[in-house]
N, C-alpha and C positions, 0 to 999 in steps of 0.2 A: 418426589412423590407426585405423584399423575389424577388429580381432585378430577372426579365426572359427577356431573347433577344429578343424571337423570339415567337407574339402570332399567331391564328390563321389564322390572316389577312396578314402575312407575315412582320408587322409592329414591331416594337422595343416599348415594354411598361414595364412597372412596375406595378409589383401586379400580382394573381393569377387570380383578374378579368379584366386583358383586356381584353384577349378574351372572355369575356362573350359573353353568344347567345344572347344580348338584343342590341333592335334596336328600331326605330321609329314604325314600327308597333308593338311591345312586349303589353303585358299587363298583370300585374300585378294577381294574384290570388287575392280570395276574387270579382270577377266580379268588378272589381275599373277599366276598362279599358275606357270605352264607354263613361259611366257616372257616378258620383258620388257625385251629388249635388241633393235635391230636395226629393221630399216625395218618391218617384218613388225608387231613389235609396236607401234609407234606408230601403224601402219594402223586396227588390231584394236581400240588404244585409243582413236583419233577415232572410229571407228565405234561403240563403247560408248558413247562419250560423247555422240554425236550422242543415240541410241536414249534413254538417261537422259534427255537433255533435253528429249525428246518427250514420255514418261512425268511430267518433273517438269511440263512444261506443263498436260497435263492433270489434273494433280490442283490443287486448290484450295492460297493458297499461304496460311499461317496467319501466319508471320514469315519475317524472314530469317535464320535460326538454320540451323545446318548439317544435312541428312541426316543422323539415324543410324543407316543400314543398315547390311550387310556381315556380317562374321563374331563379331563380339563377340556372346556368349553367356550365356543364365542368367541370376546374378545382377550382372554387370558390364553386360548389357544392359537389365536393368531400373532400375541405378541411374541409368545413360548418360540414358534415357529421363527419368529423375524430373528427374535435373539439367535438361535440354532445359525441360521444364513448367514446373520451380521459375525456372528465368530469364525465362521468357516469361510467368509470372505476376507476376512481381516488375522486370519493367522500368520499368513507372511510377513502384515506391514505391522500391526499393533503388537506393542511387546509389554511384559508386566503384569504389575497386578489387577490393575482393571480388567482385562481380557482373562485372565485368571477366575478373577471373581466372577464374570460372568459363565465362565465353565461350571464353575462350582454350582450356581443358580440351578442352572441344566441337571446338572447332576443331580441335586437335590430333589429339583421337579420330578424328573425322568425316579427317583427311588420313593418318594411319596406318593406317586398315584399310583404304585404298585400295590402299595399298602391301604388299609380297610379307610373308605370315604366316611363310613357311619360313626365312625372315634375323632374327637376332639382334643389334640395332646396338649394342656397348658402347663404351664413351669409355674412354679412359687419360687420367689428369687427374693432376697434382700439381705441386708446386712449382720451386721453382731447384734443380735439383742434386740432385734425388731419384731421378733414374737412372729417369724414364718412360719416355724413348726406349729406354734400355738394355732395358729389362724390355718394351716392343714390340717390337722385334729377338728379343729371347729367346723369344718367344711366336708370332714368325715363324717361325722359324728362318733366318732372312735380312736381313741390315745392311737395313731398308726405311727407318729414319728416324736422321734426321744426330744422331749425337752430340760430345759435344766439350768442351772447357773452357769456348770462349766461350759466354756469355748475352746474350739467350736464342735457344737451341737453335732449340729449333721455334718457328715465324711464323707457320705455319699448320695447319688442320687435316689431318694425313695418314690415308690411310684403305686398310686390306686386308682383302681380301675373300677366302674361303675357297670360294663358289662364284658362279655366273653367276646373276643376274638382280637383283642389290641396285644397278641405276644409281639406280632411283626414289628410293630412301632413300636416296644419294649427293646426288642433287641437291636432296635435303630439306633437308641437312646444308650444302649448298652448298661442296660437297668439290668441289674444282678437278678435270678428269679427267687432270690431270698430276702429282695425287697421288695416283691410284689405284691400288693396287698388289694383286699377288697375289701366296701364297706358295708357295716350292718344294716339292713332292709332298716328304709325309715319313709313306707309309705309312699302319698303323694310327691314330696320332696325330692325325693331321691329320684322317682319315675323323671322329673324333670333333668335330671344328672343323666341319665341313660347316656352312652356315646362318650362321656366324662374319661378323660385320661388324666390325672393328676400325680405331679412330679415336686416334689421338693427337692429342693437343690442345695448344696453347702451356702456356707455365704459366701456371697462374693468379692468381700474385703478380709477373707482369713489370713492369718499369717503363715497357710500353708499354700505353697503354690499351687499344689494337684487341688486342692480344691477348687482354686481358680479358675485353674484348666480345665474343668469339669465345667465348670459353669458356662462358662465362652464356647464351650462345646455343644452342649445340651443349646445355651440358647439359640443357636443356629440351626436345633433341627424340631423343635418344637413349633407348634401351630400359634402358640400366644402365649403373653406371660404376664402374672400379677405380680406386680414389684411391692414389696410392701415396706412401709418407712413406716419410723416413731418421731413422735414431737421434737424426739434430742438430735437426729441425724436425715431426716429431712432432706436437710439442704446441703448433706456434703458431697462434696467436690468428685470427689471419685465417683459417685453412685452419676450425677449428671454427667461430665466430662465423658467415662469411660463407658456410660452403656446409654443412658435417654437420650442424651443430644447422638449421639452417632445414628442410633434407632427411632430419630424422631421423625419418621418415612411410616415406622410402622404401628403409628396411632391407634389405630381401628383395632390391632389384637391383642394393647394393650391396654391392662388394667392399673391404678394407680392406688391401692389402699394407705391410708394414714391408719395405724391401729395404734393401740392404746390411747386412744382417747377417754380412757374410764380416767386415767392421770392427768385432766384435765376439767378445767369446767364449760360448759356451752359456749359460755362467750370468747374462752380462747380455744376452745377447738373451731370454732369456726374462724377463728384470727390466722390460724397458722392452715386451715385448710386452703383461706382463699391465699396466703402467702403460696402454698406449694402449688396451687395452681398457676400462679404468676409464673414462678421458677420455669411450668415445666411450659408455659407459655416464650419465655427467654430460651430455652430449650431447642426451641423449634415445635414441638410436641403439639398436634392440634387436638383441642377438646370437644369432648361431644355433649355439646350444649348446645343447648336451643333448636333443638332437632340435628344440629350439623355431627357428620360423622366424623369421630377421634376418640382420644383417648377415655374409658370410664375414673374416672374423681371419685372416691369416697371413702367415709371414714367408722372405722369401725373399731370394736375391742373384742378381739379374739377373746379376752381372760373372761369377761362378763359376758357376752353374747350379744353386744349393743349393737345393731346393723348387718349382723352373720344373715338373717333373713334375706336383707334387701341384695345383700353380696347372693348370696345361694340361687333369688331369682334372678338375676345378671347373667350371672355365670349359666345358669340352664339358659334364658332365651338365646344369649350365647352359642351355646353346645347346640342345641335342637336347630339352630338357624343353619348350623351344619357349610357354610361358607369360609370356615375362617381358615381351611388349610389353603383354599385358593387366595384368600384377605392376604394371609402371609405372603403367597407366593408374589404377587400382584406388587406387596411392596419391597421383597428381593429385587425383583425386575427393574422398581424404579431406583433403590440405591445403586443397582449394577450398571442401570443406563446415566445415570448422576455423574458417575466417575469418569464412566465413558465418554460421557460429553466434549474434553478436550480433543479428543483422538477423532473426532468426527463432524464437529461443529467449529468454525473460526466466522471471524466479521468478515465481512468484506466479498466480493464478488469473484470469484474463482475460475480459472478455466481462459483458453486463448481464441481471442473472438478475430475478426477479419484485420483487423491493422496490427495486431502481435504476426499475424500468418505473413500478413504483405511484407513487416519488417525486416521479419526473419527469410524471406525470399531475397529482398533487397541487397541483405547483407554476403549471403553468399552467391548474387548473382557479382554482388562489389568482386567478391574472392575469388573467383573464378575470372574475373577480368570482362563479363559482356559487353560491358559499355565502350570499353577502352576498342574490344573486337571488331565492335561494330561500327567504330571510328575506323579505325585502323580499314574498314573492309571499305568503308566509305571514300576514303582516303585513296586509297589503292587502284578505287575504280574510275576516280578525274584524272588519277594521273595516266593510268591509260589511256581516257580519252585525249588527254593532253596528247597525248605521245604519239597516238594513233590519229589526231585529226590536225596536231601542230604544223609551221611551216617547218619545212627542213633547216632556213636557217635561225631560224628562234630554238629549234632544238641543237641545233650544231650549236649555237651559244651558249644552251643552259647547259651541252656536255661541257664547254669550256671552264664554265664557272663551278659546275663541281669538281671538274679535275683543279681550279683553284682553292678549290675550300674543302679539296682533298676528303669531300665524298660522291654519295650519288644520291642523294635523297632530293626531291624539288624543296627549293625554299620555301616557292610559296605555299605546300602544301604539305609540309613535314612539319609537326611541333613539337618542340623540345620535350624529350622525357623527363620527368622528373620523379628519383625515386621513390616510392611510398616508403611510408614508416612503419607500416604492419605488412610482414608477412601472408601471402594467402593463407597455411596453416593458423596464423594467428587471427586470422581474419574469419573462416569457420571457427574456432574455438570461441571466440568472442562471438559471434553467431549464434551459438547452439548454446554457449550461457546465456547470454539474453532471455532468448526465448521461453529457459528452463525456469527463469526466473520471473517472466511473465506469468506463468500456467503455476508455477506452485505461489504466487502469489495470494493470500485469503485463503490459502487450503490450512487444515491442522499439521501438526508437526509432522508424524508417521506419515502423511500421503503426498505431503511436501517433497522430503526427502525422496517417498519412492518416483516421485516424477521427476526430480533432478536426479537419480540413479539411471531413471530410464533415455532422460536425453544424453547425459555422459558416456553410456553403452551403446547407443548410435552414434553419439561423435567418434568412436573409435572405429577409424578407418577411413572416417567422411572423405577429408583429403585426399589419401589418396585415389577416392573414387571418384573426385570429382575432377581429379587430375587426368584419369582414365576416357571420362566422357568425354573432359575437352577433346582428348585426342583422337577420340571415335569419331569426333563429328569435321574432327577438319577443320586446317584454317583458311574461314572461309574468304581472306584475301592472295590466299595462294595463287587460284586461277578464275578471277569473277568471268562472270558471262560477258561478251558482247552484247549492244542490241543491234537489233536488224538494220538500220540507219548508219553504222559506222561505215560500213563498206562504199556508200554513197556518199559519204563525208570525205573517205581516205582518197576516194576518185577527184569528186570537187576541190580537192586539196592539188591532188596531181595536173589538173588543168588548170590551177592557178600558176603551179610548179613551171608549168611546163610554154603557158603564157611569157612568162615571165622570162623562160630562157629565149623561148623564139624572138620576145621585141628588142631579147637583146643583142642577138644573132643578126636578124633584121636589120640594127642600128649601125652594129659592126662591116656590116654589108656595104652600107651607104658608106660607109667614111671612107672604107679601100677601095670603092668603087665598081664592086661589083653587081651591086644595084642601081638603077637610078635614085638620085637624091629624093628624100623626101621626108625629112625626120617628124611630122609629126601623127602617120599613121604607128612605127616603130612604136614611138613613144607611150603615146593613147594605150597597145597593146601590154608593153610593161609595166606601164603604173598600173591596167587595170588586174595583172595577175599579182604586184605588188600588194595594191589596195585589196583585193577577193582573197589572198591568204590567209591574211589577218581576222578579216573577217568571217571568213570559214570555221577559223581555228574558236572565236571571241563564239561563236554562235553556238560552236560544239559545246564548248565548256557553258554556256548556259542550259542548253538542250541537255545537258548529263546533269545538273544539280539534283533533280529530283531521284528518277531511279538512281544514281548514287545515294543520295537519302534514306530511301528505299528499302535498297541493298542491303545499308548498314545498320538498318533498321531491325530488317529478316534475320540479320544473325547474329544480333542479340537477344532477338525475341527467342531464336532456336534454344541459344545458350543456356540462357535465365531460364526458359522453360523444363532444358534437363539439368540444369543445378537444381531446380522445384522439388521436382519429382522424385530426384536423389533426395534433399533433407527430407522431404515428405515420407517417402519409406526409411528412412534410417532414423529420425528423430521425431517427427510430427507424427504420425501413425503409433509410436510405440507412447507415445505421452498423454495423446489420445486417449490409448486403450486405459493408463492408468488413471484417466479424470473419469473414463467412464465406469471404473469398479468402484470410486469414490463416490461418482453418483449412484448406482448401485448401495452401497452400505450407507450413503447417507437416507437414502430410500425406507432400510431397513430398519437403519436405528429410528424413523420418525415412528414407522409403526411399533418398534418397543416402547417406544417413550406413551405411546396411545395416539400418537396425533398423525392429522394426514402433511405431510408435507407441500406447500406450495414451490413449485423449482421455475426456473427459467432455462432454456438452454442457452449457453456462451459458448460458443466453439465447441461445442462436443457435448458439455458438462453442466447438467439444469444447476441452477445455481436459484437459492433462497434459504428461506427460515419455516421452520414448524410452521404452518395456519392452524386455528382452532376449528373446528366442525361449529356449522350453526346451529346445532343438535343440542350441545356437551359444553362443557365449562373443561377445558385443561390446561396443566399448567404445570410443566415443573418446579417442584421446591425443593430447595437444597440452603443446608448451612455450613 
């Protein structure tokens, strides 16, 4: 139930429709204002309804969910609406009877402000022997419904009506028109009944079932109901269990009579009044006392007349206040947003914020292998330069030694592979749950699930797509680039080469004697192409650490980037989409409940709780 202070009239009410705009002049949609008895008006209302259906033709039809035009007002027309959007958002993912119930609400709404605004429909309800009938008589002023020892009394529902045009809400009720009754002119009293729809109903602990079902029926579609109890049954279990604690949402349109109090004396009828007040305080049931709006308390005896007055003006400022079909609606709404509440409210913080996104990057840039790539590319690129700026005989050596160790890889630049224990597939898979289990994390059950459905329907096929990319982009240790400087290395290399054979050619010279002797220009020249090899070579390989780095840098950064972009359209985008219809309906259901929502965004998806307005007093209660 949705408690607001302060409605438009400046008055203290309960429900979203006190301040409704509906008043004694109001009339209903469907032309049910003027008249709606007699051939006339069923002319007037085939013709509406022809005219509507031309109207609902051309407009676009989004669902089958009921029209909610007509007269409802404010803020009972904005929650009507939210409710409408919140079902027709929520019919894929929410399943059951709450989402049910909330159809039914629509339905009810969308068929009651078809029917006459100026009629007030209340039910007389209660047990075996609580003197219902009695206290309908009394209220008539005229024997309308059988009373008597035998049970049970009443079999059906009987119904009087105070003025002309309530057939429509008669045959809502599916009141026989052979129990339709009117009562005898009684003056002032009565003038205040004007709008007065009054229903007796079986009881509701008969021992025949249809009577039952009559009852549970009716009281779903009536405007307000007087439950009336006697001093011996009060407080039994069935009358609280099965109908006031379930309807203690809908205080404001109910009335609570104790009759037969003439079987008592002052002092215990007030003992057992303020007893049943407690009960229906345990109930849940709020009372309207001390100005606060809820249920009417009071006690009467149909058989004598003892408090029938003080009931007759109730019930008229009641009827004349002309609000209670919206009162009712107001608190349908909030038992249907009650239930709902699982399906769209959980604790906790929801939604995937920047370090779920970086993880989930991380992990399939793991599975795709970039890191390893870009070693690998790194790798690939000193050994070249090795290769390309080494001396010839350090490399003639290190052919030697891998023809000894019977491969070809350089020692010092190759590292042992070591197999992993996940799979790349396994490695996306575990990926994209993570993730799924990040983001439905704090969400409700229903939107949980559909965010883990929607990352599971993009992990099919992930793998192989990201097996695809790699291959598109190339491995980029196949063929690395040169830089400009190796050509100048591989020459510097060659005049050490080549130093090196002259001093030794030179030396050869002198000892056969075809030079004159001289050995220590020879020498000087070979050590110094000795000595500059090495050093060529030690200089290159420092000169390459970086753009090697670089390199291996660039094409992981490539890789990781189109593994991103791959989980981002096949599983972040579609998870996305489902936090943000979450946020969406939880949007909606703030405003049915009456409140504005305060949200935060997390990755995509405001995340918070109901705020109060500083305006209003709200609050959900539920038992």
């Amino acid at each position: 139930m949705v408690d607001v202070d302060v409605d438009a009239d400046g008055e203290r009410g309960r429900g979203q429709g006190r301040g409704s705009d509906v008043g004694p002049g109001s009339r209903s949609g469907g032309g049910a204002g003027s008249w709606d008895d007699g051939l006339i008006a069923r002319r007037a209302s085939e013709r509406a309804a022809v005219v509507a259906g031309e109207k609902e033709a051309e407009a676009p039809e989004e669902d089958m969910l009921p029209a909610l035009g007509g007269n409802y007002g404010g803020p009972l027309r904005t929650r009507l609406d939210a409710l409408h959007e919140l079902v027709g958002l929520s019919r894929t993912r929410v399943e059951g009877e709450a989402l049910a119930e909330a159809g039914r609400v629509l339905d009810e709404a969308a068929a009651r402000q078809r029917l006459s605004a100026r009629h007030t429909v209340i039910a007389i309800a209660g047990a075996t022997g609580s003197g219902k009938s009695t206290l309908f008589n009394a209220l008539a002023g005229v024997p309308v419904s059988e009373t008597g020892l035998r049970r049970p009394t009443t079999s059906a529902p009987i119904a009087l009506s105070w003025s002309e045009g309530a057939a429509g809400l008669l045959d809502r009720l599916a009141v026989p028109s052979r129990l339709r009754r009117r009562p005898l002119a009684g003056g002032a009293a009565d003038a205040d009944l004007q709008g007065l729809v009054l229903v007796d109903l079986p009881d509701h602990d008969s021992a025949v079932t249809a009577h039952r079902d009559q009852v549970d029926r009716v009281l779903g579609l009536v405007d307000a109901v007087i439950w009336v109890v006697d001093p011996e049954k009060y407080a039994d279990a069935a009358l609280h269990e099965r109908y006031l604690r379930p309807l203690a949402g809908h205080a404001e349109v109910t009335f609570v009579v104790l009759n037969q109090i003439d079987r008592l004396g002052t002092e215990a009828a007030d003992l057992v009044l303020d007893d049943l007040r407690r009960l229906l305080d345990e109930d849940g049931v709020a009372l309207g006392e001390h100005g606060e709006p809820g249920a009417t308390v009071i006690a009467v005896s149909a058989l004598s007349g003892e408090g029938i007055p003080e009931l007759r003006e109730l019930v008229g400022r009641f009827v004349q206040d002309r609000t209670a079909p919206e009162r009712r609606l107001a608190a349908d709404i909030d038992a249907a947003a009650t239930r709902l509440r699982p399906s769209y409210l959980a604790d906790g913080r929801a939604g995937l914020d920047e370090r779920a996104r970086g993880d989930f990057t991380d992990r399939l840039a793991l599975a795709v292998g970039a890191q390893a790539a870009g070693e690998a590319a790194e790798r690939v690129w000193r050994r070249h330069a090795i290769r390309a700026c080494g001396t010839p005989w350090l490399r003639l050596y290190r052919w030697y030694e891998r023809l000894r160790a019977h491969g070809f890889a350089d020692p010092r630049l190759d590292t042992p592979a070591v197999e992993d224990e996940l799979t790349a597939r396994q490695r996306v898979e575990q990926a994209v749950r993570i993730v799924a289990d990040e983001a439905s994390r704090g969400l409700p059950a229903p939107w949980a699930q559909a965010v883990r459905e929607a990352a599971a329907r993009g992990a099919e096929g992930l793998p192989e797509a990201l097996d695809e990319l790699t291959a598109g982009l190339g491995d980029p240790a196949a063929r690395p680039p040169r830089p400009a400087w190796w050509p100048a290395a591989v020459l510097a290399q060659a005049v050490m080469t080549l130093l090196q054979i002259f001093g030794a050619l030179w030396l050869v010279a002198q000892i056969v004697g075809v030079v004159e002797p001289g050995i220590l220009p020879p020498v000087l020249v070979m050590l110094g192409g000795i000595v500059g090899g090495p050093l060529v070579e030690w200089a290159c390989e420092g000169a390459v650490k970086g753009p090697a780095r670089r390199y291996g840098q660039e094409a992981e950064r490539r890789l990781r980037e189109a593994a991103a972009a791959c989980g981002r359209a096949r599983v972040l985008d579609p998870v996305a989409a489902e936090l943000m219809r979450y946020r969406e309906v939880r949007e909606q259901y703030a405003t049915v409940v009456g409140v504005r929502s305060s949200v935060r965004v997390v990755g995509g998806l405001r995340s918070g709780v109901p705020s109060r307005p500083g305006a209003t007093r709200a609050g959900v209660r539920g038992r």
